[in-house]
N, C-alpha and C positions, 0 to 999 in steps of 0.2 A: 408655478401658479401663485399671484400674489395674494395675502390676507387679504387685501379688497374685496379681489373678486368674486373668492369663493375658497371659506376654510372651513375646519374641522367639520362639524358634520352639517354644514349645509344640504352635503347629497345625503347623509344618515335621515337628517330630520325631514328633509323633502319625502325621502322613500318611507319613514315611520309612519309618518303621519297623512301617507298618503294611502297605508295600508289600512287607515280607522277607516273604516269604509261604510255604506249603509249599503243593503241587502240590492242585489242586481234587479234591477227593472228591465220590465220588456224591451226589447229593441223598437224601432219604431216599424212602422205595417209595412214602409217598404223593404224593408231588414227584416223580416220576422224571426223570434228567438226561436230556439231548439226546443220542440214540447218536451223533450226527454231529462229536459235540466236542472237540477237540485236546485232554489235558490240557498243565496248565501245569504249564514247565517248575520245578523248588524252585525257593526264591527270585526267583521272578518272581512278580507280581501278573498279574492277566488282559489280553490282548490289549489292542488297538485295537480299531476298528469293524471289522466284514467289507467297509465299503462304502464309502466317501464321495462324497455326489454336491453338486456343485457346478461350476458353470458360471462363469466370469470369478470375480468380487469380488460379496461381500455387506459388509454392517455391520451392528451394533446398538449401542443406547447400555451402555455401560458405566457401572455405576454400585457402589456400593461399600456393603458390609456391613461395618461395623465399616473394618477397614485394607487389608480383600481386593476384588480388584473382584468383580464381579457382573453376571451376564445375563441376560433372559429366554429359559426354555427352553421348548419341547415336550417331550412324552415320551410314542410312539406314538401321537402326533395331537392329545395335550389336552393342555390349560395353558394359561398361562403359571405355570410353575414357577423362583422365583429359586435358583441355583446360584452358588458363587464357582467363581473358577477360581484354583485353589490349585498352580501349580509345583510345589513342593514336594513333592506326592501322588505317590508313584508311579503308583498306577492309574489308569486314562483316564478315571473315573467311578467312581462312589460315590454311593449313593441313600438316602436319609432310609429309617428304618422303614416311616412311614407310606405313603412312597410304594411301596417293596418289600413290603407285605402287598396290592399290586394288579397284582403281576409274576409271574412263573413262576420259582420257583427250581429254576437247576440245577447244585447243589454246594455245596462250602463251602469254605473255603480255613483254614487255620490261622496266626492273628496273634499276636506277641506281647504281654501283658500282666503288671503284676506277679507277678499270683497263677500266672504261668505261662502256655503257650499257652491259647489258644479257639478255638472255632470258630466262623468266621462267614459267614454266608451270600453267598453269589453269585447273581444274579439275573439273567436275560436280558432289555434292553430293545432293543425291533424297530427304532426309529426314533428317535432323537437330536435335535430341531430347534433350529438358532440362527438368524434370519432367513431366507434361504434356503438353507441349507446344510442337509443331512442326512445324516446318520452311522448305517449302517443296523448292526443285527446286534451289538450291542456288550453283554459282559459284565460288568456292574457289582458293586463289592463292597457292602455293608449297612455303615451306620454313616455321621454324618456329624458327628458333635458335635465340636464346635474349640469349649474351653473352654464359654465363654455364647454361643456364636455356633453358632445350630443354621441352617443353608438346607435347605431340599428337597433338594440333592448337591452335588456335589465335581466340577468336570472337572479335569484332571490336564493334560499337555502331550501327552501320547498321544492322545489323541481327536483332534486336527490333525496326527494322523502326515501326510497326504499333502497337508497345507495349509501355507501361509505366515499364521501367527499373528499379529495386531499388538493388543498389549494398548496404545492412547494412553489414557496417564494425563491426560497437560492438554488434551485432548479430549475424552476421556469416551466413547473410541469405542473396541469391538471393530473390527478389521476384518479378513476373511477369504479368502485368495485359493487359487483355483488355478494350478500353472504360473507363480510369480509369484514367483522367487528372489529372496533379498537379494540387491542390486549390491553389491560390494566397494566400501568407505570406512575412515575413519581410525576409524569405531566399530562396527566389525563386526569380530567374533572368532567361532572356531569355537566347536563345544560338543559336552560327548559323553553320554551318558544310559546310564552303565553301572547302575544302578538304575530307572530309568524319568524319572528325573527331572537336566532341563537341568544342568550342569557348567563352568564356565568356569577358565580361568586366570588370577589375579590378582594386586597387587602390593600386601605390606604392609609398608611400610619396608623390608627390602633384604632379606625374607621372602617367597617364590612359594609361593600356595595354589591349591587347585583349590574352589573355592567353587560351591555348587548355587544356581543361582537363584532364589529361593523366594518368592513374591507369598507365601506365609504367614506370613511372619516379619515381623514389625514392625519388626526392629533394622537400623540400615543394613549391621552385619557383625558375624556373630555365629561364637565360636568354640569348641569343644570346651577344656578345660583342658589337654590334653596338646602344644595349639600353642604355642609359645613366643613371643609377639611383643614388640617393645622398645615398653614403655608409660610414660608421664609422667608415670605415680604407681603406689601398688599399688592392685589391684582393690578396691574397695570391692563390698559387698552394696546390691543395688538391689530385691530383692524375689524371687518363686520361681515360677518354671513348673510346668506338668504337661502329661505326654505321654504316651504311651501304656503306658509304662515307671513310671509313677507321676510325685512331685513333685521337681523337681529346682530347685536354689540357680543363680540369677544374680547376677553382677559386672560392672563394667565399669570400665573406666577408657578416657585417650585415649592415642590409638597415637602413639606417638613418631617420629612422618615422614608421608608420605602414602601414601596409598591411590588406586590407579590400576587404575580398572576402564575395561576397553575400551577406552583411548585420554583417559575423563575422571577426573580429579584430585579428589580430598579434602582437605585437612590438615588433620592431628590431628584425626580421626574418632574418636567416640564407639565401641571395642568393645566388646561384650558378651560374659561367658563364660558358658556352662554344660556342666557337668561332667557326662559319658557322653552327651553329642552326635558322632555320627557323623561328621560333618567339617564344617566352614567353611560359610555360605552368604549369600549378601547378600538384604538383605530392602525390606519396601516405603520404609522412611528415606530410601532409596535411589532404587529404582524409581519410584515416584512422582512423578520427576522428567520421566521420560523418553516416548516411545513404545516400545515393544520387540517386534522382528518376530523372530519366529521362524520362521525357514525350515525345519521339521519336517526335511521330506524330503534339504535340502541340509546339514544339523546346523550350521547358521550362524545366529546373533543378530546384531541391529543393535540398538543403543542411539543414538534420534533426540530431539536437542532440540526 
């Protein structure tokens, strides 16, 4: 995939800020919404599941769309429907049009876009499947397009609200547990999901960020213009993104020290700027190295070689 068309976090920043949301609106009278249903709070995108059922550990192979990995899903019993699982989303799910013109919409939520907000549809699906795991009751948003990378949906980090998540990259394995915290090690750090999406603490030269974990972004660290980090040249122009915000200019240059995520080291890392990103997040450059367990419930990552 070239810098033109679609780099570092164009799909991060498309799904961040697609997750600023404003509170669900009725569905329209020929859709009528669910009377049973919570509105969302501004600024939050929709729930979790109502449900999660799952007994010990399941797996599936994970395998990869473009730089994002990828699963086989269900959805209310049929399929296999390929989904990435994108961090970076606020929302716990996000379904393709095509699939959401065979779902019940109940609501709409308001995102932003250039031309200003829009409305875009919310959809109820009953049943969530990843091997043996099922995520019952789960409200999804509409839209799924990341640059030239269209899947059938979007899971977010929220759909494993009550699961221990483990993305292995050099395995190629999801694996999903119950009841099944991260044990304390030298690469386990906390995390906090004041957006919906993973948060860490990290170190760039003698610089502390709070960087979003984001399987969307390609770049190993990518950073808003208004961070000021010590770099070993000036930023040169590598090519331009688009988010949901329109098209925005990428730079990068290498960071003048190391970078120290969770306990593992870098030097002189490749960073990447773009100008009116949100904040800092580390992307798959990065991850792709690792396994990464997400203790949902216990707000703790493990980064495993």
């Amino acid at each position: 995939m070239t810098m033109t068309r679609r780099t570092l976090l164009g799909v991060a920043l498309a799904s961040l800020v697609a997750g600023c949301t404003s509170p669900v609106t009725p569905a329209p009278a020929n859709r009528p919404a669910d009377p049973n249903r919570t509105q969302i709070p501004p600024m939050r995108p929709p729930a979790g599941p109502a449900q999660t059922r799952l007994t010990g550990e399941t797996a599936t192979s994970l395998t990869r769309f473009a730089h994002l990995p990828a699963v086989e899903v269900r959805v209310n019993g049929e399929g296999s429907y390929r989904f990435v699982i994108d961090t970076g989303s606020a929302a716990p799910l996000r379904v393709s049009e095509s699939l959401a013109s065979r779902l019940p919409q109940i609501g709409v939520v308001q995102e932003p876009s250039p031309s200003g907000p829009r409305s875009v549809p919310v959809v109820r699906v009953d049943a969530v499947g990843i091997a043996d795991a099922e995520f019952a009751g789960v409200d999804a948003t509409v839209g799924v397009q990341l640059g030239e990378i269209r899947p059938d949906g979007i899971i977010g980090i929220g759909l494993f609200q009550e699961l221990t998540a483990t993305l292995d990259y050099p395995g190629n394995t999801l694996h999903l547990a119950s009841n099944r915290p991260v044990a304390d090690g030298p690469h386990v750090v906390a995390f906090t999901r004041p957006f919906g999406v993973p948060r860490i603490s990290v170190r760039a030269a003698d610089v502390t960020l709070d960087a979003d974990i984001d399987t969307g972004g390609p770049a190993l660290l990518t950073v808003p213009s208004a961070v000021r980090l010590p770099l070993r040249s000036t930023p040169s122009r590598i090519g331009t993104g688009r988010g949901a915000m329109g098209e925005f200019e990428i730079l990068a240059a290498e960071l003048d020290g190391d970078l120290s995520i969770a306990g593992w080291t870098r030097s002189a890392p490749m960073v990447h700027i773009a100008d009116g990103l949100p904040g800092a997040s580390i992307g798959a450059a990065f991850l792709t190295d690792y396994a990464i367990a997400f203790d949902v419930p216990g707000s703790r990552v493990a980064f495993l070689a």
